[in-house]
Backbone bond lengths (Angstrom), bond angles and torsions (degrees), N, CA, C in turn:
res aa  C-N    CA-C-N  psi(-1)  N-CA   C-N-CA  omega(-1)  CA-C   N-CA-C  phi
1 X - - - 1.470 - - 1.530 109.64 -
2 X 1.764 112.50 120.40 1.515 95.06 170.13 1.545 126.60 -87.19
3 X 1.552 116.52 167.78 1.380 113.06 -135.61 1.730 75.97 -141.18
4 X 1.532 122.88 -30.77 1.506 109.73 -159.53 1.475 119.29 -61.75
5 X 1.778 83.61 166.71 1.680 72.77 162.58 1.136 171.39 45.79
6 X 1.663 83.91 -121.12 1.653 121.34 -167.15 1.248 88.75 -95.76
7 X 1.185 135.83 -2.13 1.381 135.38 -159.49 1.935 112.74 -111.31
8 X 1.156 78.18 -26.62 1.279 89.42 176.71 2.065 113.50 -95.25
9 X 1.035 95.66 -28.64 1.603 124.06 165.15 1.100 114.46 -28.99
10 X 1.857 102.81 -72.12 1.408 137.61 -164.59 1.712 103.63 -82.18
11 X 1.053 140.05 -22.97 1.737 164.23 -126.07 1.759 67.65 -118.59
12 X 1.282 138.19 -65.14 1.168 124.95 -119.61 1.556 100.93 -137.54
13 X 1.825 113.15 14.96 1.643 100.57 -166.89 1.397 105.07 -81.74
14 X 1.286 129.07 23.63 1.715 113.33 172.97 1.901 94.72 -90.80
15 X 1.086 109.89 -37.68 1.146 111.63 -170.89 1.928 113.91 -72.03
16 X 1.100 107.08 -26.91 1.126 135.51 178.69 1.733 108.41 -76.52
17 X 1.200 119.22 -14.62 1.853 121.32 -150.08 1.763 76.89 -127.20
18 X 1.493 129.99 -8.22 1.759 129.34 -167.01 1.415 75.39 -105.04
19 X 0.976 137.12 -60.68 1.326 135.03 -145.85 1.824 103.58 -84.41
20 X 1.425 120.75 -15.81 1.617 94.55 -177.98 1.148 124.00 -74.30
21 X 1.846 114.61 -26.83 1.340 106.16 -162.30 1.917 111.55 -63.41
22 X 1.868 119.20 -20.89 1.412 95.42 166.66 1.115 101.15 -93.76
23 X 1.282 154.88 -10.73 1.643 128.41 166.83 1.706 123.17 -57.35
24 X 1.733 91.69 -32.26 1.574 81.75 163.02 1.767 131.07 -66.81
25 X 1.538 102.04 -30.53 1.084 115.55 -170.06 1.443 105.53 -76.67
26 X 0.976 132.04 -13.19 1.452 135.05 147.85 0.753 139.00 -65.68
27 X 1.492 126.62 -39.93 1.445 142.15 -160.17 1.853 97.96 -82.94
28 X 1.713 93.77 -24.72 1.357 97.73 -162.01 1.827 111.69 -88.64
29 X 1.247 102.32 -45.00 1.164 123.33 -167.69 1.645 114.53 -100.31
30 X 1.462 111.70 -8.90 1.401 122.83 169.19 1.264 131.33 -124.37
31 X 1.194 114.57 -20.37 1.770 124.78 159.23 1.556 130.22 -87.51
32 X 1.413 84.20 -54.82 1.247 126.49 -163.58 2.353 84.71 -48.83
33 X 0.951 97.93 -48.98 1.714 112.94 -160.42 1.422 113.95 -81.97
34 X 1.930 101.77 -11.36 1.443 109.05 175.70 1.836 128.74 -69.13
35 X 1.767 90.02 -18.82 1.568 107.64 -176.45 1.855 82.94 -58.18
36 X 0.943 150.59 -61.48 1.281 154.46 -165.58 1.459 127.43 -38.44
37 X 1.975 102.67 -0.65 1.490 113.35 -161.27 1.915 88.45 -76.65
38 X 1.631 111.64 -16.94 1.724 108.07 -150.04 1.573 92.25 -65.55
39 X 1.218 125.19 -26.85 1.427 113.29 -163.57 1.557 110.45 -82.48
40 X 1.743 130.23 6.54 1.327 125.66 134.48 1.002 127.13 -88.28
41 X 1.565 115.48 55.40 1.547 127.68 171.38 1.422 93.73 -158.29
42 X 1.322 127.99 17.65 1.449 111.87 -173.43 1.618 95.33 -151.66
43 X 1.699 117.82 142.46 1.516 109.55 165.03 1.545 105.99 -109.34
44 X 1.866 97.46 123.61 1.205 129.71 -139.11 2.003 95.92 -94.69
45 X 1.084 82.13 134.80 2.030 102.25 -170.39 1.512 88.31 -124.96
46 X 1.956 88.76 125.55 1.613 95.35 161.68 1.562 121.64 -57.47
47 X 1.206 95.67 -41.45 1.615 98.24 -166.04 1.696 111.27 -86.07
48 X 1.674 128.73 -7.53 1.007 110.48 163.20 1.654 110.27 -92.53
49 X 1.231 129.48 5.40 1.082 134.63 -160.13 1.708 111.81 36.99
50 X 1.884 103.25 178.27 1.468 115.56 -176.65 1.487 101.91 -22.17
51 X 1.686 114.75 -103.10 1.285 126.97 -175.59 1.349 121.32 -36.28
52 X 1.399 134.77 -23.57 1.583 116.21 171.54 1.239 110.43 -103.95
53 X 1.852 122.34 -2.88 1.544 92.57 173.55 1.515 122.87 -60.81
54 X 1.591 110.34 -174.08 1.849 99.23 -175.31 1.484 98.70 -103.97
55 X 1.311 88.93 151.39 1.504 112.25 173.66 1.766 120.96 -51.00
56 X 1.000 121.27 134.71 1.820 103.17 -176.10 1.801 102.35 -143.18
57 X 1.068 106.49 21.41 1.477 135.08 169.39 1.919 102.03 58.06
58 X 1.529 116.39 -108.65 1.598 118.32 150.69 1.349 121.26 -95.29
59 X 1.135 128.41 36.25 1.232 122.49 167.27 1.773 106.21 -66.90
60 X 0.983 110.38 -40.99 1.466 98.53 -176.94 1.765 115.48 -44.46
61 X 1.668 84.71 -50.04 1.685 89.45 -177.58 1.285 130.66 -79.09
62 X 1.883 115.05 -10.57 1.201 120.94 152.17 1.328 120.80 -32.12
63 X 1.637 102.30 -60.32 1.541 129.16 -151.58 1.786 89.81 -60.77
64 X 1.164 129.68 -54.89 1.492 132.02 -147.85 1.753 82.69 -73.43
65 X 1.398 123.64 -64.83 1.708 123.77 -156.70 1.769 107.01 -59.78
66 X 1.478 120.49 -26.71 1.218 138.28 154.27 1.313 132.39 -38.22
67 X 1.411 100.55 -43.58 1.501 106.16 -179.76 1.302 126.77 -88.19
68 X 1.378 106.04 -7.26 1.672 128.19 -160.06 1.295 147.53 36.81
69 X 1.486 95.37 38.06 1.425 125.07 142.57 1.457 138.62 -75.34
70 X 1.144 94.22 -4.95 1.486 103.32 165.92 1.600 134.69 -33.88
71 X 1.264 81.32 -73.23 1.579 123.08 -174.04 1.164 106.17 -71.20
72 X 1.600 132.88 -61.10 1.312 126.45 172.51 1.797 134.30 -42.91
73 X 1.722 90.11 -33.31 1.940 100.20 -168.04 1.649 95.26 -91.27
74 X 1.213 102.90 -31.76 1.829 106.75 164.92 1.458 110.84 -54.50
75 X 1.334 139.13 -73.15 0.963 157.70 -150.42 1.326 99.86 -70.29
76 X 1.416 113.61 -47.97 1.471 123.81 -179.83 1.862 113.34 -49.86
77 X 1.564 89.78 -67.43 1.912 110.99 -176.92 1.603 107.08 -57.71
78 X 1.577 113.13 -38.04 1.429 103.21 151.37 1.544 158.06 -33.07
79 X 1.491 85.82 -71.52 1.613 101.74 156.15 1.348 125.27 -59.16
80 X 0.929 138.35 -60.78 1.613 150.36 -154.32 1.646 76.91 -79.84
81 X 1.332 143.74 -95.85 0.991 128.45 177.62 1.563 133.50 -3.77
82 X 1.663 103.06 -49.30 1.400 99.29 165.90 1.548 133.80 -78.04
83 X 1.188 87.95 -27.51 1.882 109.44 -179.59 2.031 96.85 -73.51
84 X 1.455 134.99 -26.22 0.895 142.71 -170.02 2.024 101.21 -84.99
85 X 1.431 104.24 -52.29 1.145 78.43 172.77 1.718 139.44 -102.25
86 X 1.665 93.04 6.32 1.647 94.42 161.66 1.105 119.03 -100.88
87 X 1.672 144.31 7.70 1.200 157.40 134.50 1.614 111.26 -58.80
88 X 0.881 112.80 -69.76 1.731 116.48 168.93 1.513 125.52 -49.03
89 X 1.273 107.51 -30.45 1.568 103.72 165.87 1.290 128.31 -106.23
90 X 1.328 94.40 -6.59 1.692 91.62 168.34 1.532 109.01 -63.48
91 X 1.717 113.92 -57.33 1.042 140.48 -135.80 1.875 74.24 -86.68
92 X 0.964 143.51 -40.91 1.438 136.71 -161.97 1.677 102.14 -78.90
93 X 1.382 120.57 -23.73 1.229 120.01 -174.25 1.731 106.59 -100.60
94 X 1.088 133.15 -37.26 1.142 145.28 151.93 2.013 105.32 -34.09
95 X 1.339 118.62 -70.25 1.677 121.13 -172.61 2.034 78.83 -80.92
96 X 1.117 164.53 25.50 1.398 111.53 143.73 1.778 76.12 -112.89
97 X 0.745 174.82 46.47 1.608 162.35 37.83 1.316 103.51 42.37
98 X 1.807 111.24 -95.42 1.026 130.18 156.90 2.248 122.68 -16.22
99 X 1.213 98.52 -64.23 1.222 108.91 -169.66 1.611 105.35 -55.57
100 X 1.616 110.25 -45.02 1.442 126.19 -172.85 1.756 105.51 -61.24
101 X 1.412 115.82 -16.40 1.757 111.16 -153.80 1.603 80.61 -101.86
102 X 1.402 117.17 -54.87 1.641 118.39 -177.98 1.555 124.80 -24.44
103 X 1.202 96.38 106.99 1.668 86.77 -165.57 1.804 112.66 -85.46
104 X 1.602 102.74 -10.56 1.458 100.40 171.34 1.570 124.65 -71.43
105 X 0.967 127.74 104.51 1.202 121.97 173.17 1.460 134.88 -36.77
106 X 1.572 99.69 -52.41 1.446 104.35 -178.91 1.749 108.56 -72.67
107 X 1.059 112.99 -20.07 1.564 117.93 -165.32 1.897 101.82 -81.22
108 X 1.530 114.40 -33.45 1.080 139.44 171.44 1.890 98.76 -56.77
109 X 0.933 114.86 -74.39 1.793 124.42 176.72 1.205 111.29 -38.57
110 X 1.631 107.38 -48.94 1.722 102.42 -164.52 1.467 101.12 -80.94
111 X 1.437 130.57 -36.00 1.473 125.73 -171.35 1.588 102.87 -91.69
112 X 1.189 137.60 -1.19 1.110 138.23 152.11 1.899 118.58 -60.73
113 X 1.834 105.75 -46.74 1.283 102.33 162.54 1.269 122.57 -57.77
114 X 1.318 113.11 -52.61 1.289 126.72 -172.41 1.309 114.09 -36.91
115 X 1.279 117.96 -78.32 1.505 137.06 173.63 1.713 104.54 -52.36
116 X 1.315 132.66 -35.97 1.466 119.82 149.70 1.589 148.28 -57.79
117 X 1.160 81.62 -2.71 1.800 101.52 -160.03 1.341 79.37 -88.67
118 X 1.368 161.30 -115.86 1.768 167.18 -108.24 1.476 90.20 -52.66
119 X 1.352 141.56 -37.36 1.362 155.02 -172.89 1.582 99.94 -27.65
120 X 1.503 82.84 -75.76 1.868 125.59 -175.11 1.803 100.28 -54.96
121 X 1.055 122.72 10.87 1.791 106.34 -165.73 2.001 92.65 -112.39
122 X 0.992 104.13 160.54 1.106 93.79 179.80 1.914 111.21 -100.73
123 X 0.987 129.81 175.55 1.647 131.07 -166.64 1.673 100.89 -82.98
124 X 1.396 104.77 -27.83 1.580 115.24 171.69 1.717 104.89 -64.96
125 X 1.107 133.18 -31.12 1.696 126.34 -167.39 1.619 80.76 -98.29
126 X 1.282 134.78 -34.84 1.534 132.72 -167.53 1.518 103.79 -63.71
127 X 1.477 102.31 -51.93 1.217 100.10 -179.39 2.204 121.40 -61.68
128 X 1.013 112.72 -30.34 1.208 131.68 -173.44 1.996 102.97 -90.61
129 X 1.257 107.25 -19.29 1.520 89.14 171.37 2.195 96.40 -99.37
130 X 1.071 95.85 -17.25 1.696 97.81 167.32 1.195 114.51 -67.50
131 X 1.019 127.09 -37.06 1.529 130.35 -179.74 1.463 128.52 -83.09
132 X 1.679 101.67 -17.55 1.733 123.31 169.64 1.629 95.07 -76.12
133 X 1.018 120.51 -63.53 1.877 129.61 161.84 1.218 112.83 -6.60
134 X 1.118 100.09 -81.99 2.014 121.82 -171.55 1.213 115.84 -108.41
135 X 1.279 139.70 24.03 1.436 121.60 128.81 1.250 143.66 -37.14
136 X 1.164 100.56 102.35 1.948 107.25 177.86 1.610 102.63 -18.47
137 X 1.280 90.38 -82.95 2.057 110.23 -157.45 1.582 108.33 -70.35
138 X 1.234 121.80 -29.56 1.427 118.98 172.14 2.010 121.38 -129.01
139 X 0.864 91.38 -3.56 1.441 95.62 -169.65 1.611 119.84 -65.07
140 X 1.574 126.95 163.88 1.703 119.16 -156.77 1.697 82.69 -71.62
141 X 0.968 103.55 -69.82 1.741 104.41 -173.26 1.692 121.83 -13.43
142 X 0.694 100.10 -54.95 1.727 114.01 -164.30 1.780 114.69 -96.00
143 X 1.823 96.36 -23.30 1.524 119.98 163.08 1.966 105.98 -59.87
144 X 1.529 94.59 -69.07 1.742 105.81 168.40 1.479 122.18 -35.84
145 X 1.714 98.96 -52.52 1.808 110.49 -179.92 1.673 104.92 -52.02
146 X 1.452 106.63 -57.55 1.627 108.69 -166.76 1.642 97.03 -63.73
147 X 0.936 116.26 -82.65 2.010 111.08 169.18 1.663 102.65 10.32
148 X 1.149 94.39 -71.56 2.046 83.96 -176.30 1.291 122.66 -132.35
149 X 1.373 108.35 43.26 1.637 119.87 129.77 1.505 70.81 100.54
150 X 1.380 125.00 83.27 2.069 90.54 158.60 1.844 67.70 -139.60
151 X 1.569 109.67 -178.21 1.241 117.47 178.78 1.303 108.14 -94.13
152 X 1.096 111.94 149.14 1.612 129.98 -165.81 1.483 104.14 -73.88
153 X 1.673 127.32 143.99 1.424 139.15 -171.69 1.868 109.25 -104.91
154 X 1.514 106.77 102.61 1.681 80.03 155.42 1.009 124.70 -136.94
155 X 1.715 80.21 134.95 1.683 122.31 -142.57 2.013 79.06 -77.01
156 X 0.977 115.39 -48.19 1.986 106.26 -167.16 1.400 113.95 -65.76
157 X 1.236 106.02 28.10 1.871 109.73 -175.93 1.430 112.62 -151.32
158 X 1.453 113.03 -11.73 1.512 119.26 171.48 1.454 111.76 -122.31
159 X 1.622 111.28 124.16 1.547 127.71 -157.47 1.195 91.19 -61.35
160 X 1.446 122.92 -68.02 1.632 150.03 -156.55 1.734 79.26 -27.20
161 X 0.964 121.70 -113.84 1.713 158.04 172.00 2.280 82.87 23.96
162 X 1.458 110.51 -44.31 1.336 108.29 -138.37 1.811 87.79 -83.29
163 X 1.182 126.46 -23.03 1.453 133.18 168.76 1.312 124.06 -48.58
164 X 1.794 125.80 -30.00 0.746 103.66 -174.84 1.810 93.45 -131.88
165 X 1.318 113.30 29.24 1.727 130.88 164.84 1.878 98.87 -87.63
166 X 1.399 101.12 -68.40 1.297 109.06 -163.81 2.031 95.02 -52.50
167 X 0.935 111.13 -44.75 1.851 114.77 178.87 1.456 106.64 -58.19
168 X 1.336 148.15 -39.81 1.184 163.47 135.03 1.338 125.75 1.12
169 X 1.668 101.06 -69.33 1.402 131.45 171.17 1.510 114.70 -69.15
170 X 1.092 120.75 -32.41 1.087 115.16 -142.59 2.026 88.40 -94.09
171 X 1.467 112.31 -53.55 1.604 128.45 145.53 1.609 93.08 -19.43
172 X 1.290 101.14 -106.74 1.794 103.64 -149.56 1.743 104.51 -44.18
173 X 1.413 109.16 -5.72 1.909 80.37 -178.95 2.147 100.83 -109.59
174 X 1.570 72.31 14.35 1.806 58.49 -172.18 1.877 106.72 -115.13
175 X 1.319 79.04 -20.97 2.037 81.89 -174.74 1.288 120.61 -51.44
176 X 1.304 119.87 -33.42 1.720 127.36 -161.45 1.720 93.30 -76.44
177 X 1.665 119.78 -28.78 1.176 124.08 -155.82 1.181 89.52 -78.74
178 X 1.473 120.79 -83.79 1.555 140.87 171.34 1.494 119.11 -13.40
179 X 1.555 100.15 -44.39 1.642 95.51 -169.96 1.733 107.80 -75.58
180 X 1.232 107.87 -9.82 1.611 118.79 170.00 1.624 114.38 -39.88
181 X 1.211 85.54 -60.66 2.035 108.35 -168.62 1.868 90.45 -62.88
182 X 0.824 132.40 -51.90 1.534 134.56 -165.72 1.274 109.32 -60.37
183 X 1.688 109.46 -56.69 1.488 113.83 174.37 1.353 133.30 -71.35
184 X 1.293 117.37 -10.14 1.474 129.43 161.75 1.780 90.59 -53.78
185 X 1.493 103.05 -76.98 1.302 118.07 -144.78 1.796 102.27 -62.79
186 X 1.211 117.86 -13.97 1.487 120.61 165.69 1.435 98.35 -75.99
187 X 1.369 129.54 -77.69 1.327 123.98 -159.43 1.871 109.05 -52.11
188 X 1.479 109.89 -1.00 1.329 97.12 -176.03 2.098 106.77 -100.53
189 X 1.243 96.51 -4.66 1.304 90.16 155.65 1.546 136.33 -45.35
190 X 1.300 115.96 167.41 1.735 109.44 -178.03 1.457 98.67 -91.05
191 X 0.830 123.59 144.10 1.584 132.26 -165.68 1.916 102.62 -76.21
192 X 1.737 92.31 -51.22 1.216 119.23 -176.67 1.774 112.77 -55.60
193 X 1.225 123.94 -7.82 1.170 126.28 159.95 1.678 124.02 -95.85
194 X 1.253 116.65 -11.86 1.410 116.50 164.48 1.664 112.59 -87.31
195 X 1.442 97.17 -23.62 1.985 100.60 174.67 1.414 84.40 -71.27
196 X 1.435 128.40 -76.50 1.959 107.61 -145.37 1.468 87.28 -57.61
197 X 1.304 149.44 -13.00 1.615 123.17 177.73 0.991 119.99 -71.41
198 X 1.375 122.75 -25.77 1.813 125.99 -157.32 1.597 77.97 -101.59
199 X 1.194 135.95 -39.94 1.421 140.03 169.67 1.653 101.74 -14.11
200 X 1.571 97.78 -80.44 1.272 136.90 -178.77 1.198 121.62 -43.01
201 X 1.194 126.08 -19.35 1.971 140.01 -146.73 1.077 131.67 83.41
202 X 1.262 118.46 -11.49 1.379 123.94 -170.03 1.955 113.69 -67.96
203 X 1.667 110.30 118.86 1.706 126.29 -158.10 1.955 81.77 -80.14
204 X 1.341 107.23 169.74 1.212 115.14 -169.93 1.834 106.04 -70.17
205 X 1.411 119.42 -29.33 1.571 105.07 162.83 1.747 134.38 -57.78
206 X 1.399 89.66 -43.07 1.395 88.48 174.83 1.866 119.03 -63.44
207 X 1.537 93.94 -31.59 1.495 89.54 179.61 1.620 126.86 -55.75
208 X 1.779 89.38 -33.94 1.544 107.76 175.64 1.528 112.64 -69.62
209 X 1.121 128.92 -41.42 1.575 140.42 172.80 1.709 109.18 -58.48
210 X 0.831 110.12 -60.03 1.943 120.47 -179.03 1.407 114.20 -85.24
211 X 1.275 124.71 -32.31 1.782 126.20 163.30 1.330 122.22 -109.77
212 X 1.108 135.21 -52.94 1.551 121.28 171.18 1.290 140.00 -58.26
213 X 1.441 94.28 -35.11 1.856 105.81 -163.94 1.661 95.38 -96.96
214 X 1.472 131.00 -15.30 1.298 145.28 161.08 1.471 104.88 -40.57
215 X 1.725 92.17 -73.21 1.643 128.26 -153.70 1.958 86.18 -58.55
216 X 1.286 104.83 -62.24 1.456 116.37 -173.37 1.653 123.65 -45.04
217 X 1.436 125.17 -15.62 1.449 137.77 -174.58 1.502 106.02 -60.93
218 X 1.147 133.92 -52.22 1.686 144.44 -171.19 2.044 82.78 -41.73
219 X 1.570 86.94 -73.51 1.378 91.19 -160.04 1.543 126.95 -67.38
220 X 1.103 116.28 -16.40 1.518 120.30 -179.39 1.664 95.39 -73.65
221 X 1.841 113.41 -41.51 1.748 99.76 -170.20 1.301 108.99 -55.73
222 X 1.669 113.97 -36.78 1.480 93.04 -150.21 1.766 96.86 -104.22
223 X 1.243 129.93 3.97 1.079 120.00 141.38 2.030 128.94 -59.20
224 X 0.972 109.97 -34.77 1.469 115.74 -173.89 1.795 95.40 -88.04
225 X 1.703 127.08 -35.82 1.011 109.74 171.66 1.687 133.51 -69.37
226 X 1.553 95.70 -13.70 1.290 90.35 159.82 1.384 144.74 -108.50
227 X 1.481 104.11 -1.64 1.334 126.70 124.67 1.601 136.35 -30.88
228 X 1.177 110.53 -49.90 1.494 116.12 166.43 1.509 117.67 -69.34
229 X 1.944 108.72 -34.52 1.378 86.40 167.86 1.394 153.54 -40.07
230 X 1.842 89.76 -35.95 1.420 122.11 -176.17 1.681 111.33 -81.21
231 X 1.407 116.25 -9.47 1.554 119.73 175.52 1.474 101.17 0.03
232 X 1.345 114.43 -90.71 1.458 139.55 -144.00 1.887 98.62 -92.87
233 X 1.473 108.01 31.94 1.375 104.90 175.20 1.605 101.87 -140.96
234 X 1.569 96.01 105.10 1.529 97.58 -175.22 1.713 112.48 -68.81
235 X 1.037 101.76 166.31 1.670 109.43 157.84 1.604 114.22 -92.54
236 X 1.957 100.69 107.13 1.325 84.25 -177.23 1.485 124.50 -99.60
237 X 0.853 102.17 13.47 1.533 116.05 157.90 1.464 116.71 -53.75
238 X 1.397 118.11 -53.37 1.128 112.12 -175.09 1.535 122.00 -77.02
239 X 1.224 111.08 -40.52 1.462 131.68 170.41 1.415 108.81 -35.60
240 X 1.309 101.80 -68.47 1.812 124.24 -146.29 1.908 80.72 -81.58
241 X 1.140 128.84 -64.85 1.318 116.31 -165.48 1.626 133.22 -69.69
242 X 1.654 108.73 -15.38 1.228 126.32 166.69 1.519 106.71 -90.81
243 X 0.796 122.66 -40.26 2.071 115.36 -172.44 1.632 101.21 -106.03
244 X 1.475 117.47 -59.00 1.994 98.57 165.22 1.942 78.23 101.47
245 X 1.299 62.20 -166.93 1.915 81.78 174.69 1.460 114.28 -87.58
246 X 0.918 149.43 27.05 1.683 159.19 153.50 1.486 110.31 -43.56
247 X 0.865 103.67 74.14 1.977 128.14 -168.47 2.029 87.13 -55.14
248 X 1.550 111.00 -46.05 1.777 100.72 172.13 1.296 128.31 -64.61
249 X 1.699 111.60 6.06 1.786 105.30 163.74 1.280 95.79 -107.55
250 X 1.348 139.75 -42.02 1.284 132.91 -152.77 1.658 101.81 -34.04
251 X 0.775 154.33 -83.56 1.826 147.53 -150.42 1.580 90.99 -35.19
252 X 1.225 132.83 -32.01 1.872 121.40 -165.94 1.343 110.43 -123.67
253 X 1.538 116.60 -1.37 1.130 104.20 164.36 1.889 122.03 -137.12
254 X 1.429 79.72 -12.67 2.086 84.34 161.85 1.451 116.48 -48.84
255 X 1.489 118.40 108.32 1.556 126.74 152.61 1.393 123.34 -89.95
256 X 1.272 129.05 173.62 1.606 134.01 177.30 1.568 109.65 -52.20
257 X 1.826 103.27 -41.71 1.504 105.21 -168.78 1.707 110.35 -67.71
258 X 1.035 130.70 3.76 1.649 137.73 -126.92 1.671 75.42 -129.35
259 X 1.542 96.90 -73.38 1.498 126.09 -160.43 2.009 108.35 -47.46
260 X 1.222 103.02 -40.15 1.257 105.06 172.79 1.309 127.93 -82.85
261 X 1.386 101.73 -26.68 1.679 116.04 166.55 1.628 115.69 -56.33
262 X 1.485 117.63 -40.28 1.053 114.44 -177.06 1.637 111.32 -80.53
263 X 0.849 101.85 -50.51 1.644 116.52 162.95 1.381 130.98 -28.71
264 X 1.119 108.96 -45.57 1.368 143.88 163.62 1.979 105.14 -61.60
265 X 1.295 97.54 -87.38 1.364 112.69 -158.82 1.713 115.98 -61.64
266 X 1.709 92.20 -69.22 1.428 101.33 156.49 1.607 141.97 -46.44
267 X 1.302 97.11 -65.49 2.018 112.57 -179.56 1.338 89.35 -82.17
268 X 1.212 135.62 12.68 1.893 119.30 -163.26 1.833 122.50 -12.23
269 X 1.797 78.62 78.53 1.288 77.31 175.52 2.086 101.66 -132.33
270 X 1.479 82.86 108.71 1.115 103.89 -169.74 1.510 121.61 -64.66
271 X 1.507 138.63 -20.61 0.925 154.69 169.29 1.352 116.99 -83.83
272 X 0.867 129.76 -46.49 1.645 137.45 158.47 1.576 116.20 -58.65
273 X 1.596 130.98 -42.06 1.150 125.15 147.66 1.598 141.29 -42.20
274 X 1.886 102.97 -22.75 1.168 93.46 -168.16 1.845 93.24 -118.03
275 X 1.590 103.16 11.16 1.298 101.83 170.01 1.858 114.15 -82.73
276 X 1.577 99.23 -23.28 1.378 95.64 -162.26 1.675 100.14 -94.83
277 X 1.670 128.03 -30.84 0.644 143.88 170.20 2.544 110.31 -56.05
278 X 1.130 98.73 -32.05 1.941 115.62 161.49 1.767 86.24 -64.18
279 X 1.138 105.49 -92.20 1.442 112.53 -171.98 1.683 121.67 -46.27
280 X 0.954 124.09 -1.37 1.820 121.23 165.42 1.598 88.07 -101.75
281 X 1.233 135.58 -38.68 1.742 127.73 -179.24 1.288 112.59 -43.38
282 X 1.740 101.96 -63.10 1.566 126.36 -176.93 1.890 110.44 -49.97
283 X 1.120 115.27 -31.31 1.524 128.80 -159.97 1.385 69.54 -99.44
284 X 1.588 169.34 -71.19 1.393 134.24 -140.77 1.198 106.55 -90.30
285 X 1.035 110.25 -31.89 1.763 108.12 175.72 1.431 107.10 -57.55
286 X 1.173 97.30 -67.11 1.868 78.78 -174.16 1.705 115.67 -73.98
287 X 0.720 146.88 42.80 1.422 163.70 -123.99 1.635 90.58 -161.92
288 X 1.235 109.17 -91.87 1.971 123.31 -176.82 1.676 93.02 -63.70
289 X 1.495 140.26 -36.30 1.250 104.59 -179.85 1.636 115.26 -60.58
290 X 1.686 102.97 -46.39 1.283 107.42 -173.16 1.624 134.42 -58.56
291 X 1.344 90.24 -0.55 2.027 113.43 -163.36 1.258 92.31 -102.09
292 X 1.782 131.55 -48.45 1.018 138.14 -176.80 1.511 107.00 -67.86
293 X 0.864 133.71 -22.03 1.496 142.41 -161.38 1.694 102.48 -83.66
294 X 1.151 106.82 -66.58 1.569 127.61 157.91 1.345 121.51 -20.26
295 X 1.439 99.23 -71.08 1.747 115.42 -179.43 1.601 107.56 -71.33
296 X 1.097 126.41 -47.62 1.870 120.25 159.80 1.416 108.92 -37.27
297 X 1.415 131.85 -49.53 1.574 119.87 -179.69 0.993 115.32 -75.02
298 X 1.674 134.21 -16.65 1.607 115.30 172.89 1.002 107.37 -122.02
299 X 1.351 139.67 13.64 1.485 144.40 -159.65 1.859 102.93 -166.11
300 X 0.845 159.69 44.36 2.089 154.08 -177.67 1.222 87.92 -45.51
301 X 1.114 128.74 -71.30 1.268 122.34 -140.35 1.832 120.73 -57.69
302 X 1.773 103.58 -25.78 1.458 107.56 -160.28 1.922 89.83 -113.84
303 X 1.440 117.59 24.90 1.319 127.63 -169.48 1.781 83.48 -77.15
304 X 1.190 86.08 178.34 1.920 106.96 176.33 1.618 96.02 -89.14
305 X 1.039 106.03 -92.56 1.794 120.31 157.12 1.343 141.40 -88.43
């Protein structure tokens, strides 16, 4: 029996010919772009290009821990990150919960779109129906406030307010998506084990407590574990298109993804961007090794690797 290789290669190239188009898309768009880490070790000259600018060892990364921003856009992309994915999955496992008990079908379809549809919008219309919201001088918010006498909020000048907007947004465009992955993995239960329960006595909570949220563990770990990979990787979509350049939120809503953008674009400082941008990589990697590490000692089986 052959065992080689090429043999095994050839045994298997349909499966192999499904699988390149994302290995290319990796190789291309995720490796391929890593040769690019040298220019946070180097201060970068148009005219000597990559390879001849000069070497400046960590000064780049001096410069960022120096200024003391560090700590804040860390701390920031952290949190909200965390509050994003234990807010978001509760609330995503809770509505396909919900969706699974609904015995109407059609009512099931239509609020299934519903709650899917914000998915599909882009952070650019998010940002622009946020800004119809909370406008000082015209916005519904402050339209409603004047209506019955309360004092007007502005929300584009006070950080506080943006902590629990940006948490908001980030929920309503993601739940309809999220609750997808949950409700597969409910409807793939055996049916025949919720009949011998109701058999048994068991009221529709307990069923959810002793069969669903059981059945549901595989998938919640390795959804949240790969979630954690991303800790220290904001969504800058949401950031950059709901707050903008408003230098009076930055302390509560500046993340790394934000932080390098400006850095980049604005200060064009190209070496310092791709130092901090090394250093948010370094912080997820060891982040998902260390999460994965964890979940192998009380759980192997529902580990990543």
């Amino acid at each position: 029996m052959r065992t080689g290789l090429l043999y095994r290669l050839k045994s298997k190239k349909t499966l192999l010919f499904m699988i390149a188009p994302a290995v290319l898309y990796f190789l291309l768009f995720s490796y391929v772009p890593m040769a690019g880490i040298v220019l946070a070790f180097k201060q970068y000259r148009y005219d000597l290009g990559i390879m001849g600018s000069p070497w400046v060892g960590f000064d780049n990364f001096k410069f960022f821990f120096m200024t003391g921003d560090a700590f804040r856009v860390t701390r920031n992309t952290m949190l909200y990150n965390a509050a994003f994915i234990i807010i978001n999955n509760l609330q995503q496992i809770v509505v396909a919960i919900l969706m699974a008990e609904i015995g109407s079908k059609l009512f099931r379809k239509t609020a299934q779109t519903l709650m899917f549809l914000p998915y599909f919008l882009s952070w650019v219309v998010v940002g622009a129906v946020a800004y119809n919201l909370f406008n000082y001088e015209h916005g519904t918010v402050n339209t409603l406030l004047r209506s019955l006498h309360i004092p007007e909020l502005d929300i584009y000048t006070t950080p506080e307010y943006w902590k629990y907007i940006l948490i908001f947004f980030s929920a309503w465009k993601a739940v309809g998506y999220g609750a997808v992955f949950y409700m597969a993995s409910i409807l793939s239960i055996d049916r025949e084990t919720y009949e011998a329960a109701e058999i048994d006595g068991a009221n529709v909570f307990q069923r959810i407590r002793y069969i669903t949220l059981p059945s549901l563990r595989p998938t919640i770990t390795i959804l949240v574990l790969l979630a954690i990979g991303g800790i220290f990787r904001g969504d800058f979509g949401l950031f950059y298109q709901l707050v903008g350049n408003n230098g009076l939120l930055y302390q509560t809503t500046d993340v790394i993804d934000t932080y390098v953008y400006r850095s980049l674009l604005v200060n064009n400082e190209i070496g310092m961007s791709s130092a901090i941008g090394f250093y948010q990589s370094i912080l997820c990697f060891a982040t998902i090794m260390v999460t994965n590490f964890l979940v192998r000692k009380s759980d192997k089986e529902n580990a990543l690797f």
